[in-house]
Rosetta silent file (secondary structure, phi, psi, omega in degrees, C-alpha in Angstrom):
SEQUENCE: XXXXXXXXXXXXXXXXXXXXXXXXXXXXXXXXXXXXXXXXXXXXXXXXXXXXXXXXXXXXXXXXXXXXXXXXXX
SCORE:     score description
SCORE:     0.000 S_00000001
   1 L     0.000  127.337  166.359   10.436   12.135   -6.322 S_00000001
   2 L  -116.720  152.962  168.311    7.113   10.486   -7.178 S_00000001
   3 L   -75.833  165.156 -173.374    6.632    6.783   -8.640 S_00000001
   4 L  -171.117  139.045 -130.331    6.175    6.262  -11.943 S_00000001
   5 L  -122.937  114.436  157.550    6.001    3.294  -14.825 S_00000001
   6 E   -50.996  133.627  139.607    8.493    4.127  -18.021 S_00000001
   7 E   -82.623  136.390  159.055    6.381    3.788  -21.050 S_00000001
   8 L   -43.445  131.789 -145.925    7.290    2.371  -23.938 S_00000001
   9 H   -95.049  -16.011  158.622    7.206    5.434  -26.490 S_00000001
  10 H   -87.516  -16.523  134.942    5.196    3.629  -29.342 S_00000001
  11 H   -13.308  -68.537 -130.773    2.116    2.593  -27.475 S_00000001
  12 H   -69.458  -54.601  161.624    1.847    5.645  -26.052 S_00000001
  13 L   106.328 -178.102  178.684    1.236    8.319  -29.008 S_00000001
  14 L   -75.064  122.664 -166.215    1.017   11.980  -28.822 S_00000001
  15 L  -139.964  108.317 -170.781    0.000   13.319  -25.251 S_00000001
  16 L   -81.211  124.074  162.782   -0.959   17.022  -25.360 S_00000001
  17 L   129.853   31.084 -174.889    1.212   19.134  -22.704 S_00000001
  18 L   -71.937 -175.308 -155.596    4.003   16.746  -22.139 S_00000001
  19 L  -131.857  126.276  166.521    6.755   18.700  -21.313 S_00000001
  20 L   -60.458   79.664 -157.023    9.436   19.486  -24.586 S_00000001
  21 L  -103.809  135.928  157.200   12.101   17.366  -23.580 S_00000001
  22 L   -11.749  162.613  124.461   14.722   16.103  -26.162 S_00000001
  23 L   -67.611  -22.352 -172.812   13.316   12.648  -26.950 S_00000001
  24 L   -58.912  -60.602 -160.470   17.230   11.294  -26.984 S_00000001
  25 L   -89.513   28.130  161.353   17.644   12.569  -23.030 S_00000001
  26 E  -152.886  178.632 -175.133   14.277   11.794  -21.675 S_00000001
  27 E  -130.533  170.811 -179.290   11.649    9.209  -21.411 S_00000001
  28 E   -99.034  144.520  172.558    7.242    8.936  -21.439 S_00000001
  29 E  -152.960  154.722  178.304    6.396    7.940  -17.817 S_00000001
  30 L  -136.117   95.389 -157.019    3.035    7.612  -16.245 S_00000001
  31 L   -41.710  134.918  176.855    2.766    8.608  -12.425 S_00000001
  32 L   -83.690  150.794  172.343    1.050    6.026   -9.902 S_00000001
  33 L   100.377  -91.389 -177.470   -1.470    7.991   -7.761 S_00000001
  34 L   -60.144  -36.989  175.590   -2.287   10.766  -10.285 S_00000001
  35 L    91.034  -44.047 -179.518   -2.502    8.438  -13.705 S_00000001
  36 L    -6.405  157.082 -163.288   -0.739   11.834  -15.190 S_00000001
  37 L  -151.568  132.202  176.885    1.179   11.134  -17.973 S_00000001
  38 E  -110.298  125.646  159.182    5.144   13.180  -18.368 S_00000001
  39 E  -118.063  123.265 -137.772    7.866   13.223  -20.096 S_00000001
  40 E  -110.086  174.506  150.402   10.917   13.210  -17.724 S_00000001
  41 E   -84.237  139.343 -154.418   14.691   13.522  -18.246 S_00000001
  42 L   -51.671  -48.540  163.110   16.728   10.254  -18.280 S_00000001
  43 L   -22.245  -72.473  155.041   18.601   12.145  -15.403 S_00000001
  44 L   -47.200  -32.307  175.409   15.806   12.031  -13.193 S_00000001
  45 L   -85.107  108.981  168.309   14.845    8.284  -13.667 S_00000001
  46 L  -125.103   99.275 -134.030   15.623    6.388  -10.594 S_00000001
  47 L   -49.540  144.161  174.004   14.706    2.554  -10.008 S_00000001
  48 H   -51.282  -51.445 -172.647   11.656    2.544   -7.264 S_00000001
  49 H   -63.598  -33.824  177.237   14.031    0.450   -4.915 S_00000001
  50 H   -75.871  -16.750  170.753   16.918    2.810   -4.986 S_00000001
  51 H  -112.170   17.342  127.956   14.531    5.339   -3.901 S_00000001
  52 H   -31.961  -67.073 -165.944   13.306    3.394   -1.129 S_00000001
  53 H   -55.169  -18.604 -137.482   16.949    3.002    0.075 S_00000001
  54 L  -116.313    5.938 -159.358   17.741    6.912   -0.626 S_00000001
  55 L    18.611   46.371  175.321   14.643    7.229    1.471 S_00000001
  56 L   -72.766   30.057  179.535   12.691    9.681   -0.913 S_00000001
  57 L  -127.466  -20.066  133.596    9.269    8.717    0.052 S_00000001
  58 L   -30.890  -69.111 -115.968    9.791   10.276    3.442 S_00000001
  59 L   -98.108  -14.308 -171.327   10.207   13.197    2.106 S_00000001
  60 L  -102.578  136.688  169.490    6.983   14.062    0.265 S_00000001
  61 L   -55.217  -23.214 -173.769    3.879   15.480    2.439 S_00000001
  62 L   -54.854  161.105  177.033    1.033   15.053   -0.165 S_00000001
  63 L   -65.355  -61.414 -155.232   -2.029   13.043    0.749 S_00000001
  64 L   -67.052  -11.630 -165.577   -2.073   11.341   -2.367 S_00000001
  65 H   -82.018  -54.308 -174.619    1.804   10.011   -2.412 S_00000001
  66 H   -49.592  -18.274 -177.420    0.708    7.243    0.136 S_00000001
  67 H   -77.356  -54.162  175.384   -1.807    6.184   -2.263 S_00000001
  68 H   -62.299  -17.451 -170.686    0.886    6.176   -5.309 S_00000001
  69 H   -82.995  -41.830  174.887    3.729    4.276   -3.186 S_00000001
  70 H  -110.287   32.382  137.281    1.069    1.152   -3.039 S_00000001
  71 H   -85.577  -48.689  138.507    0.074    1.178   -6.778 S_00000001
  72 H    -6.988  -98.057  156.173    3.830    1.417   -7.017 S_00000001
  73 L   -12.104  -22.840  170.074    4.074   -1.633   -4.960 S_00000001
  74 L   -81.906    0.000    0.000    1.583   -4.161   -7.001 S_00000001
């Protein structure tokens, strides 16, 4: 799991290489750390605090996730 800010899907606009997701089942999200921009399945989308509790930010090794976890955090 990495964090990441839902976007609002009219703002945002055509982003080439998003991943072909329904639009009904998925959402535009934009990753803290990386700025990368996604489009995820609804399925996948889990509030930052529950995945504190579920303690997924243990789990990932990248350099860069400590960076995204306090842009997350502002």
């Amino acid at each position: 799991m990495w964090p990441a800010i839902v976007l609002d899907e009219s703002p945002v606009g055509v982003h080439k290489g998003l991943n072909k997701i329904s639009v009904e089942k998925s959402v535009k999200v934009q990753f803290f750390g990386t700025h990368d921009f996604a489009r995820v399945k609804t399925t996948q989308v889990i509030s930052f605090l529950r995945g504190l509790l579920s303690s997924f930010h243990l789990k990932c090794k990248k350099s860069n996730f400590v960076q995204s976890l306090e842009e997350a955090k502002m």
